[in-house]
Structures are given as C-alpha cells and as structure tokens.
C-alpha positions as MATLAB code, in Angstrom:
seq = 'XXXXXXXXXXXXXXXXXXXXXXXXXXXXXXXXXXXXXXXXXXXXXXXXXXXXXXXXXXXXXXXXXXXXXXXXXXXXXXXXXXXXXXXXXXXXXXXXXXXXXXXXXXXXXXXXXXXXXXXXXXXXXXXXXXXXXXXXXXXXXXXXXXXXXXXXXXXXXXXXXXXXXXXXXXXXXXXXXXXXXXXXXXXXXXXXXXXXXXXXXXXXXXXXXXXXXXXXXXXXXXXXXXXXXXXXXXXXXXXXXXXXXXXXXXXXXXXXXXXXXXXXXXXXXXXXXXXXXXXXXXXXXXXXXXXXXXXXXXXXXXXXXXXXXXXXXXXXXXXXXXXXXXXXXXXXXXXXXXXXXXXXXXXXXXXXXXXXXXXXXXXXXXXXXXXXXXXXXXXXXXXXXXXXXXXXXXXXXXXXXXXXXXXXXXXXXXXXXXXXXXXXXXXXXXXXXXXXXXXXXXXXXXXXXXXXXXXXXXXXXX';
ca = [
       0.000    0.000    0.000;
       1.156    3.713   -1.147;
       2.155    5.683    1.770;
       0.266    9.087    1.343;
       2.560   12.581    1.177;
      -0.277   15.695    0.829;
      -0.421   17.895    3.401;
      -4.128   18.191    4.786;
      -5.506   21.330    4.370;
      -5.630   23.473    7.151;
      -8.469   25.907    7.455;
      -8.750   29.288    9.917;
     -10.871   27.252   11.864;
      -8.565   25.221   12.995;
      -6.511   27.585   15.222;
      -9.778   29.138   16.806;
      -9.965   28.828   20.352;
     -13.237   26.961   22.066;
     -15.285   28.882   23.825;
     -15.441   28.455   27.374;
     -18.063   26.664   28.988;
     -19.419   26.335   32.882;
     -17.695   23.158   34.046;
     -18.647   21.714   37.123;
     -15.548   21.762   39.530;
     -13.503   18.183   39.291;
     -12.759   16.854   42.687;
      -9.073   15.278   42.673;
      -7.719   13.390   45.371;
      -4.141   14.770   46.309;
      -1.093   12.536   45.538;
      -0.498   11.113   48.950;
       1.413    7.734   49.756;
       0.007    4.910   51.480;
       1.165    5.998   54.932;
      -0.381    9.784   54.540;
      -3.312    8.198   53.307;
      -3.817    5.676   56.385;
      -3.331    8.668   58.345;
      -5.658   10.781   56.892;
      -8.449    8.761   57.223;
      -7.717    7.393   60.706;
      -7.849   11.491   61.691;
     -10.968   11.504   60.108;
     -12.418    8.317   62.067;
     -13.860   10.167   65.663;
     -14.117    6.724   67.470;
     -10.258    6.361   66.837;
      -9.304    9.154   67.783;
     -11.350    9.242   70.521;
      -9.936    5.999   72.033;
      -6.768    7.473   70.966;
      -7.205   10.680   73.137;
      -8.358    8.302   76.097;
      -5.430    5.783   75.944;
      -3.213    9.395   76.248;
      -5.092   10.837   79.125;
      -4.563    7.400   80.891;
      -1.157    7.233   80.159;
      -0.605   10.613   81.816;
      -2.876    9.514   84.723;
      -0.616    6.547   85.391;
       2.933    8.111   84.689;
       2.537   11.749   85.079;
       0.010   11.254   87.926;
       2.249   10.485   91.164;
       4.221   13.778   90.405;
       1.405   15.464   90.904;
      -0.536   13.555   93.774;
       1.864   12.201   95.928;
       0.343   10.626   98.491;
       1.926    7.341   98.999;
      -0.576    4.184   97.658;
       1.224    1.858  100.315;
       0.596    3.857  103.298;
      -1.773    2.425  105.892;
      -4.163    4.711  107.856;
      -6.356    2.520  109.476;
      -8.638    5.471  110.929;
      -9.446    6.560  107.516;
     -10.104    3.164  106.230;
     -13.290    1.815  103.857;
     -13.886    5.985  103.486;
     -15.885    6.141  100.248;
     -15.337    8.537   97.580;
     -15.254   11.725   98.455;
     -14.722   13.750   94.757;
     -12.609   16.718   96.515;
      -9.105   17.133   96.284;
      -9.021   19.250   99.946;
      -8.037   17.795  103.220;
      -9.578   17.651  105.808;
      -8.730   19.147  109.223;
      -8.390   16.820  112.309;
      -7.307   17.300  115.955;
      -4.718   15.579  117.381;
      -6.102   13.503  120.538;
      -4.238   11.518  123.228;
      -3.723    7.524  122.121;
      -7.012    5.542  122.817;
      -7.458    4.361  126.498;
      -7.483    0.931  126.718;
      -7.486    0.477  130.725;
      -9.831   -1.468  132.608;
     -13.530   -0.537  132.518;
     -15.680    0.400  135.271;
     -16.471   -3.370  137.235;
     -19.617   -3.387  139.258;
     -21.325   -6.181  141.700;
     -24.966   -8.156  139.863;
     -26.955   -8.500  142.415;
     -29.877  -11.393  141.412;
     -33.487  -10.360  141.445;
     -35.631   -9.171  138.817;
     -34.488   -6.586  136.234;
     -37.234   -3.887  135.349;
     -35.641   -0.965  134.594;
     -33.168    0.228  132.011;
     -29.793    1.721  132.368;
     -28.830    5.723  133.087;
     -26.713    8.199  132.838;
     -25.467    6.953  129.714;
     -22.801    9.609  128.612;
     -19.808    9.621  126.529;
     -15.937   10.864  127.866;
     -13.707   12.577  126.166;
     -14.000   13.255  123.216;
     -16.263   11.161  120.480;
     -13.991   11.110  116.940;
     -13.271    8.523  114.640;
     -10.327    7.409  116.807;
     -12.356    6.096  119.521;
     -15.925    6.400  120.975;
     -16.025    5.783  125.036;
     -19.103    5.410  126.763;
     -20.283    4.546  129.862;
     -23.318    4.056  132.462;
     -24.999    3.202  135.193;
     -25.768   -0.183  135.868;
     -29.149   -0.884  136.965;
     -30.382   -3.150  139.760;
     -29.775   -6.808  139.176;
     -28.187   -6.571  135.861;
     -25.144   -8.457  135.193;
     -24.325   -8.032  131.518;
     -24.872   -5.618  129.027;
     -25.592   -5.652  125.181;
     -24.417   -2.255  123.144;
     -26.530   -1.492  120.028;
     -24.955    1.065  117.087;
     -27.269    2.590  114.531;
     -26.866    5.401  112.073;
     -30.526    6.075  112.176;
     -32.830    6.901  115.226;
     -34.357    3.826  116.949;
     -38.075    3.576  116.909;
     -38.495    0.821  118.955;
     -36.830   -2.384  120.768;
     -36.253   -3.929  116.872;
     -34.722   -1.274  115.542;
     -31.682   -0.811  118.133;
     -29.119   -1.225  115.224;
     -25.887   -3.642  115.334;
     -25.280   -5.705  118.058;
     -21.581   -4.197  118.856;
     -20.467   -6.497  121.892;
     -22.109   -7.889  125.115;
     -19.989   -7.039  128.161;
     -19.840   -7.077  131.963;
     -18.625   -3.624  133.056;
     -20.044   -0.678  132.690;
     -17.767    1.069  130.282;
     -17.562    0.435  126.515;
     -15.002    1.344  123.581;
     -16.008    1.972  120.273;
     -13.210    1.719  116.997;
     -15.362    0.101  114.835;
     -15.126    1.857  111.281;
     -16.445    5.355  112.931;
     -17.328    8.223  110.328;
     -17.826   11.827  110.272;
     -22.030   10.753  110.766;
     -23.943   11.086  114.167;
     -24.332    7.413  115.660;
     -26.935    6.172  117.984;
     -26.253    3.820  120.682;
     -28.317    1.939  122.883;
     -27.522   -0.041  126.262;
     -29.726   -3.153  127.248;
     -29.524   -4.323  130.260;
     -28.882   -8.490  130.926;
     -30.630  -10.473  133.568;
     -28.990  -13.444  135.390;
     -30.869  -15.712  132.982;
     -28.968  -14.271  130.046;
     -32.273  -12.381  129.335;
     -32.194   -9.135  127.410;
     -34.309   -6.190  129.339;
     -37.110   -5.514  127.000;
     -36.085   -1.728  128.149;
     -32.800    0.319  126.736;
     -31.039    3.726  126.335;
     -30.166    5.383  123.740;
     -27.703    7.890  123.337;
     -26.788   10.470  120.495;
     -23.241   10.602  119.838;
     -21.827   13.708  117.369;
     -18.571   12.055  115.851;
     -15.211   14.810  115.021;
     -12.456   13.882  113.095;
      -9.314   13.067  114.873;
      -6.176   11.441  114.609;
      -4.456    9.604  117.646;
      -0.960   11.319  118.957;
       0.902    7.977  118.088;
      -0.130    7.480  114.595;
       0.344   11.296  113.401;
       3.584   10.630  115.099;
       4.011    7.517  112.660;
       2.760    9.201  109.803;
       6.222   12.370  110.146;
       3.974   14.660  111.859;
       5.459   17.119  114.214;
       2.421   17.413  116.830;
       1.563   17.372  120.459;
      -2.221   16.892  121.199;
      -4.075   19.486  121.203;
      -2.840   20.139  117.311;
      -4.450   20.077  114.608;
      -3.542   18.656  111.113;
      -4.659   18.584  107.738;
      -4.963   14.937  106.465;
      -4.640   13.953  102.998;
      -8.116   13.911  101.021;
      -9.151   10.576   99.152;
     -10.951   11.642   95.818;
     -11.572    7.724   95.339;
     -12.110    7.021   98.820;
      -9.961    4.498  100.771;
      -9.587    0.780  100.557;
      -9.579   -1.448  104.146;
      -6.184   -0.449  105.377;
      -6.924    3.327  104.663;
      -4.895    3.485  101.940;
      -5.738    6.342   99.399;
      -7.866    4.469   96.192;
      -6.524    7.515   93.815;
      -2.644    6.526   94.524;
      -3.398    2.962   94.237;
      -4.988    3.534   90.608;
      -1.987    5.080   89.417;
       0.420    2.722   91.009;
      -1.668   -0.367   89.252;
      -2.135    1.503   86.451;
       1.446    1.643   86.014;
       1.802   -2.095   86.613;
      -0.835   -2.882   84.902;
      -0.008   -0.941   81.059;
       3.722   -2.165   81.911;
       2.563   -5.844   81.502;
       0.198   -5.040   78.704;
       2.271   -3.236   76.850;
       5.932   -4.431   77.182;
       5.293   -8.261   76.992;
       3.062   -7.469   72.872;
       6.364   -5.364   71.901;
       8.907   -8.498   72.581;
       5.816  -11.540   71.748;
       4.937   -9.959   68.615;
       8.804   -9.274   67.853;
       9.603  -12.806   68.275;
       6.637  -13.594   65.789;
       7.793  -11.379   63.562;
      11.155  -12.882   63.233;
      10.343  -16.691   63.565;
       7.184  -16.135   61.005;
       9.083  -14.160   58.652;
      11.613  -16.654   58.335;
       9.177  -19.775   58.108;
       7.502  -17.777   55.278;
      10.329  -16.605   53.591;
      11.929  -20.191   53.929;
       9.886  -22.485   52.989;
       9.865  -26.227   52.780;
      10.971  -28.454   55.480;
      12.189  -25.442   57.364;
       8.786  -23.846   57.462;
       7.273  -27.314   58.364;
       9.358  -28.051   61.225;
       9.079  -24.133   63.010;
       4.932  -24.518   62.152;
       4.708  -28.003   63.790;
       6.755  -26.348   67.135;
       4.324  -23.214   66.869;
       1.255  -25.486   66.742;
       2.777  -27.223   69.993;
       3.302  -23.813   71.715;
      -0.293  -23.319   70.406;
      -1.691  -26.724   71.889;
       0.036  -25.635   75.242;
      -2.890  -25.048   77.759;
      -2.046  -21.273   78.381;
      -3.932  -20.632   82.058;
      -2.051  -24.127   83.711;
       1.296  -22.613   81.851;
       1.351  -19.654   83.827;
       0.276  -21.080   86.849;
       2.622  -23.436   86.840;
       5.530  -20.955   85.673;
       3.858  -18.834   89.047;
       4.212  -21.876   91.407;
       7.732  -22.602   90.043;
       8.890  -18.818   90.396;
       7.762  -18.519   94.101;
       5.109  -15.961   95.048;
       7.442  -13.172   96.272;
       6.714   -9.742   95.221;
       9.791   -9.254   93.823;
       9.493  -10.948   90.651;
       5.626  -11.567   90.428;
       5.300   -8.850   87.624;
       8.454  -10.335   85.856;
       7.186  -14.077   85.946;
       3.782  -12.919   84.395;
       5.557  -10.450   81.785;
       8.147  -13.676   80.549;
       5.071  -16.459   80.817;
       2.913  -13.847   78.391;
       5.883  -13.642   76.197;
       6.658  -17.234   75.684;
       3.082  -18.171   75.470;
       1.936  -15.853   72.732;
       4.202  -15.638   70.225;
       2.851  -18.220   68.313;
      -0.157  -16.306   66.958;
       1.456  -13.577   65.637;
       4.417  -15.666   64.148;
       1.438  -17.670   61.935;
       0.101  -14.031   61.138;
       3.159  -12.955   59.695;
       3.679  -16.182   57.787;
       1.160  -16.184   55.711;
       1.626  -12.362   55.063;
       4.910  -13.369   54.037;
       3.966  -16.390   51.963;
       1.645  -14.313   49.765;
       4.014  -11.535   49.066;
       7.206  -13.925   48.471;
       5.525  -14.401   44.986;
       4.900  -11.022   44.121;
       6.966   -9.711   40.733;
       9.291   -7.111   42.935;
      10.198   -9.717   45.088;
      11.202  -12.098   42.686;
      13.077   -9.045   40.297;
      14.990   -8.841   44.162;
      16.040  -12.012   44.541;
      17.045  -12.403   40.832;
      19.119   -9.375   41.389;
      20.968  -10.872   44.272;
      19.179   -9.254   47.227;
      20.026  -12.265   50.193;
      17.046  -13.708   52.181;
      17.795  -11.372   55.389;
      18.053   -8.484   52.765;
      14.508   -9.324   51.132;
      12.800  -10.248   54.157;
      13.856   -6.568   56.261;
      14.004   -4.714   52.954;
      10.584   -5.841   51.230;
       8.726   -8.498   53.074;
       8.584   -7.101   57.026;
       7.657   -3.170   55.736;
       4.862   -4.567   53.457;
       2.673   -6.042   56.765;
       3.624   -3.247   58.897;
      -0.081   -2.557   58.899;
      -1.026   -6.286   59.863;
       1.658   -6.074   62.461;
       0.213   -2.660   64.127;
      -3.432   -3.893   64.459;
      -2.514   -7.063   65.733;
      -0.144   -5.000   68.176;
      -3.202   -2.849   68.810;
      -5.662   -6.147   69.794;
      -2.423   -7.802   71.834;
      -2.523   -4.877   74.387;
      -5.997   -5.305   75.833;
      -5.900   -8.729   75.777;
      -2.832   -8.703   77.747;
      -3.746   -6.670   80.114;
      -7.293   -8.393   80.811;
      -4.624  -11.469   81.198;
      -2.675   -9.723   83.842;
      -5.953   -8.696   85.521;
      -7.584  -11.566   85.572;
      -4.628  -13.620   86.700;
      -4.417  -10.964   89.403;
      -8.023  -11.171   90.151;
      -7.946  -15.187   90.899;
      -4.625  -14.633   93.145;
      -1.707  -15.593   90.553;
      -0.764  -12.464   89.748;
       0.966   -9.629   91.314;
       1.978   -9.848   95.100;
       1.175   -7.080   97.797;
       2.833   -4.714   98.387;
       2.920   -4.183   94.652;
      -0.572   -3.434   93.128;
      -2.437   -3.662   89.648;
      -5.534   -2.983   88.759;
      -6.487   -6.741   88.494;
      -5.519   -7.239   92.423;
      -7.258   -4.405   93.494;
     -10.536   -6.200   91.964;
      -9.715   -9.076   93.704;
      -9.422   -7.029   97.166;
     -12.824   -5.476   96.320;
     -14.777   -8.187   95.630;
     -14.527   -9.034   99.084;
     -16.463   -5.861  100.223;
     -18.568   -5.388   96.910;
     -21.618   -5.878   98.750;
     -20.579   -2.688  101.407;
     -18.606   -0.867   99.973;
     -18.784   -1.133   95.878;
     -16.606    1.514   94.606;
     -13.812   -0.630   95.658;
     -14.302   -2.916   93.014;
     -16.196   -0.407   90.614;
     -13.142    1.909   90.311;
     -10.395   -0.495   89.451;
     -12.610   -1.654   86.956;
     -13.862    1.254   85.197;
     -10.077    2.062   84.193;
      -9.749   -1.584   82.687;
     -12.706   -1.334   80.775;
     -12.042    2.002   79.380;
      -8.561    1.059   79.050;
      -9.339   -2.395   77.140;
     -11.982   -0.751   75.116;
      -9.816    2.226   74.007;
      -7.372   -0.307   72.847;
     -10.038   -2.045   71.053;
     -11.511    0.748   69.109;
      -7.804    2.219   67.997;
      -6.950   -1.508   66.689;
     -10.687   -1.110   64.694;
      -9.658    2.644   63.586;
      -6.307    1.099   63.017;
      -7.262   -1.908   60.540;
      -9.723    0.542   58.830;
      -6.812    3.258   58.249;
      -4.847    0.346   56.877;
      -6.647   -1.171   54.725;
      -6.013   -0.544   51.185;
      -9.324   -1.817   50.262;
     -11.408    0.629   52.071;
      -9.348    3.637   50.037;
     -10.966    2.013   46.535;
     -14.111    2.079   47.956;
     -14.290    6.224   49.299;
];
C-alpha cells in the first residue's frame, strides 16, 4: 500500500480557540502515599481518635500522675479506712487527741433479782472522733451483763436498736469500729442473770469529730503534740480497708498494669515477627518443622502454663510482675508468628520480590528490605488487639490470686481485694474496673480505627 505525502488542508478554523463553557468543579484526590493516606483517614475516624485521646489521658494519669498527687498508695491509715469517695481534692482538718485508752472498765457487783428498769446516765468521755468512741453508764439493779446497740438512724423501737456491737460485763464500753464523720446512735440493754435481754434500753446520740491519735500522726512524720491540729490527705476515690488512698493505688496499678500489657506485645509480637518471617520466607521443610513447634506452643494449655511458671517462680513480690511479663511472652508468640507467615507467603511471589532475589538481594536483605515493611499494617493492628488482651490477662490472673503480690498493686488485684467488700462498699471494686474497661476498650476501638486506616481496600471504595 502507497504511503500518502499531501499535506491536509488546514483551514482558519482550525486555530480558533473553544469557547469556554461552565464546568462543574472536578474533585481530585491529592497525591499522597500509602502511609499519609492511612493517616488521613484514621484522623478523620472520631471513634479512633477518641480511644486514641483516652489511651493518652490514661497514660498521663498513670505516669505523670504520682508527680502530681503524691500521696503514697502503700501507706496504711487505718482510721481513715473503707472511706468512700469523696470527689474533693481538699483535706480535711483533724485534731490531734491523746492515744485511745485501753485500761480497765468500770467493774460493778450483779446483784440477782428481777431486772425492770433500764440503764442511766449513759454519757460519753472525752471526746467522740473517729479514733475512739467511750461510753459509759450506770448499771441498773440486778443486771449483770450488758448488750451495746450502734445505729446510724434513730431507733423507733426495741427492733430497731441497730448492730449488736459487743455484750460485756462492766459498765464502760469502747467503740473503733469503722467510725465516720455521721452522728451514731447507741443503745444499752440491760442483761438479767438468765442471760435475758431487758425488753427496756437507752439510747444515746453521739456527734462524731475527726481526729487522729498522737501515736499514729507521730508515725505518719507529723510534728504534733495533742491538742494540734492537722490537715490529712483527702481521698478523691475514697480508701480501701487499710486506709490506703484508692486515687494513689490507681496510678500505682495503672502503672503495673499498662507495663505488663504493653511491654510483653512489643517483645511476643517481635519474636513472631522474626520466627514467622523466616518460616515464610523459607519455605519447605524449614517452614514445616518451626509450624509443627508453633502449633505445639499453640496446643500448650495457656492458664495451667502460667500457673505453673507462678508456682515454680515462688510468690514473692519481687518478681511476680516479671514471671507474668516472661510467661505472656513465651506463650503468645505463636499467633502472631502464623500471622506474619502467611503475610509473608503471599508476598514472596509477588513480581518485585522475585526481580529482588534475581538481582541478588540475600534472604535477610529481602525479608527486612521488602517483606517485614509490606505487613507493617497487619503487624500494628494485631499489636493494637495484643494490648488489651494482655492486660485483661494480667488482671484476671491478678483477680484469681496468681498475679501480682502485695505490696505491689495492679488494677487486676485491686478487683480481687474489692470483691470481698462489693456488697458494702462497691466503689472498691467499681473503680479499678472502670479504668480496665475504658482502658481495654480504648485499645479495642484504635486496633478497629487502626485496621480501617490500613486497609487498602477501604481507600478504593471512598
């Protein structure tokens, strides 16, 4: 066939510019790469960054916290014990008073007969704080015993006297029990010599004060004499059974607590990383021998393991929080070392990988240079969903007694200490458990906000 040589004729017409038109405006999507992209969507995700903002502000609570309040979590006050939650971050102001008195009480002779009549001049010396609450009384004809009633709310009638307190043969009684800043009502029965209680009592309205005894301020570093009066530390959180402050205790668990479910993912899912990567990148008999040792690490029963490894380790204090950090890390590398595995068996075949290897790239060179960067994102949400789980590990080995030993603290033994009173006092197992749920469930929604930033296939679909 000819080739053609004219020239095509070229009219004015030609070199006339279009005339403009009203185009909508084109929305382009800047050039980002995948990285910028993952992070501009998990910014846009709220729940994400809302977890993200929470797991921050805990953080600060736990580390940053104690700098700020610094009221020792191991010290014991046992006047200011089981106080519940107060929400104020002020003291409050007690008087120093002489140690209790713990002489004799008042003895007097029973005479037998009939009792009819009801004790008197029931009174209270000294002074009625939360150290100590004396009373005493006059013992009324052919009594020999007496049984002292508390209530915090007025008696109506013989049924309503409040808790039995003790039954005893003097005159004279002692009250320590757990006393509050509240107004208390006792009552004094009378015992025949049948063991009888007198159908008649007397009651007595006692106005409590805070106080602190001269020997324990004197314990505590404080420079007194009685008479003084100090400012105690307040309790935001209230106090657990020993009067230690709940607030201190959170942040001292806390600590424990992230350490363990943090630290032991970082090294686990390290050790997965390089035993899966190598499998993967392996192959063959190689990859079939290190699968068949995972799958026994896997078919390990993982609560018996750490018990065991806890028996075997001793239950000292000292390394309590090290036994459960190295029992986490040998029991759960397995998962994420079949993770990365099969990441790396899929990309192994990909075209750049191959033009690598035919270039001369070594296995150690492909697998850091190509392989491991290519499931970053796999290896950040399963980070991201290790963390929580850890730490509801730690808590609930803590919670059954195999975990961390007093005097150290985590959030999962101070559940375990407030079950015991959940029924009285609540907020002692409430509060420890808020911060692990929030804490888990932050975690949780940043690994969601985490896999959806990540994944490639969500960017087609926007």
């Amino acid at each position: 066939m000819k080739k053609s040589t004219e020239i095509p004729e070229i009219a004015e017409l030609d070199f006339t510019p279009l005339p403009k038109v009203d185009a909508a405006d084109e929305k382009m999507r800047p050039s980002q790469s995948y990285w910028q992209d993952a992070m501009r969507r998990f910014v846009k995700n709220k729940r994400a960054m809302a977890a993200a903002f929470s797991l921050i502000l805990m953080l600060c609570i736990c580390l940053l916290g104690p700098f700020i309040w610094t009221v020792d979590p191991n010290q014991q006050q046992l006047n200011e014990a089981l106080q519940a939650p107060s929400w104020s971050f002020q003291g409050r102001a007690a008087k120093i008073i002489a140690d209790p008195d713990s002489s004799d009480s008042q003895t007097f002779i029973p005479q037998a007969g009939e009792l009819n009549s009801a004790v008197s001049g029931l009174e209270t010396r000294g002074l009625a704080s939360t150290v100590q609450i004396h009373l005493s009384w006059q013992a009324p004809p052919c009594a020999h015993a007496f049984q002292i009633y508390r209530n915090e709310l007025v008696p109506l009638d013989r049924q309503t006297l409040g808790v039995p307190l003790a039954r005893v043969k003097g005159t004279e009684y002692r009250d320590a029990l757990k006393l509050e800043l509240i107004d208390y009502y006792y009552s004094v029965v009378a015992i025949d010599q049948n063991g009888e209680e007198s159908p008649l009592y007397s009651t007595l309205q006692v106005n409590v004060e805070q106080a602190f005894s001269l020997s324990d301020a004197k314990r505590l570093g404080y420079d007194v004499k009685v008479g003084d009066t100090v400012t105690l530390n307040a309790h935001p959180l209230g106090t657990d059974s020993l009067g230690r402050d709940l607030l201190a205790r959170i942040m001292k668990g806390g600590q424990v607590s992230l350490y363990i479910g943090i630290i032991a993912p970082l090294i686990y899912i390290f050790l997965g990383i390089l035993i899966g990567g190598i499998s993967g990148y392996l192959g063959g008999k190689a990859d079939g021998l290190i699968m068949r040792f995972t799958d026994f690490v896997i078919a390990l029963p993982f609560l018996l393991f750490m018990i065991l490894f806890k028996v075997a380790a001793g239950n000292s204090s000292e390394n309590s929080i090290n036994i459960i950090l190295i029992s986490l890390i040998i029991l759960s590398w397995p998962g994420s070392a079949r993770l990365i595995r099969g990441q790396v068996l899929q990309l192994r075949e990909e075209p750049y990988i191959q033009a690598s290897r035919l270039l001369g790239g070594s296995p150690l060179y492909i697998i850091f240079r190509h392989l491991l960067p290519n499931t970053l994102g796999v290896i950040l949400v399963s980070l991201s969903f290790a963390i929580p789980s850890c730490i509801f590990t730690e808590a609930f080995l803590s919670f059954i007694g195999m975990g961390v030993v007093l005097p150290d603290t985590s959030w999962g033994s101070m559940c375990n200490e407030g079950v015991k009173l959940m029924i009285t006092y609540p907020y002692l197992l409430i509060v420890p458990s808020v911060f692990i749920s929030i804490t888990v469930l932050a975690f949780n929604i940043l690994g969601d906000g985490l896999r959806d930033a990540l994944d490639a296939k969500m960017r087609s679909r926007e």
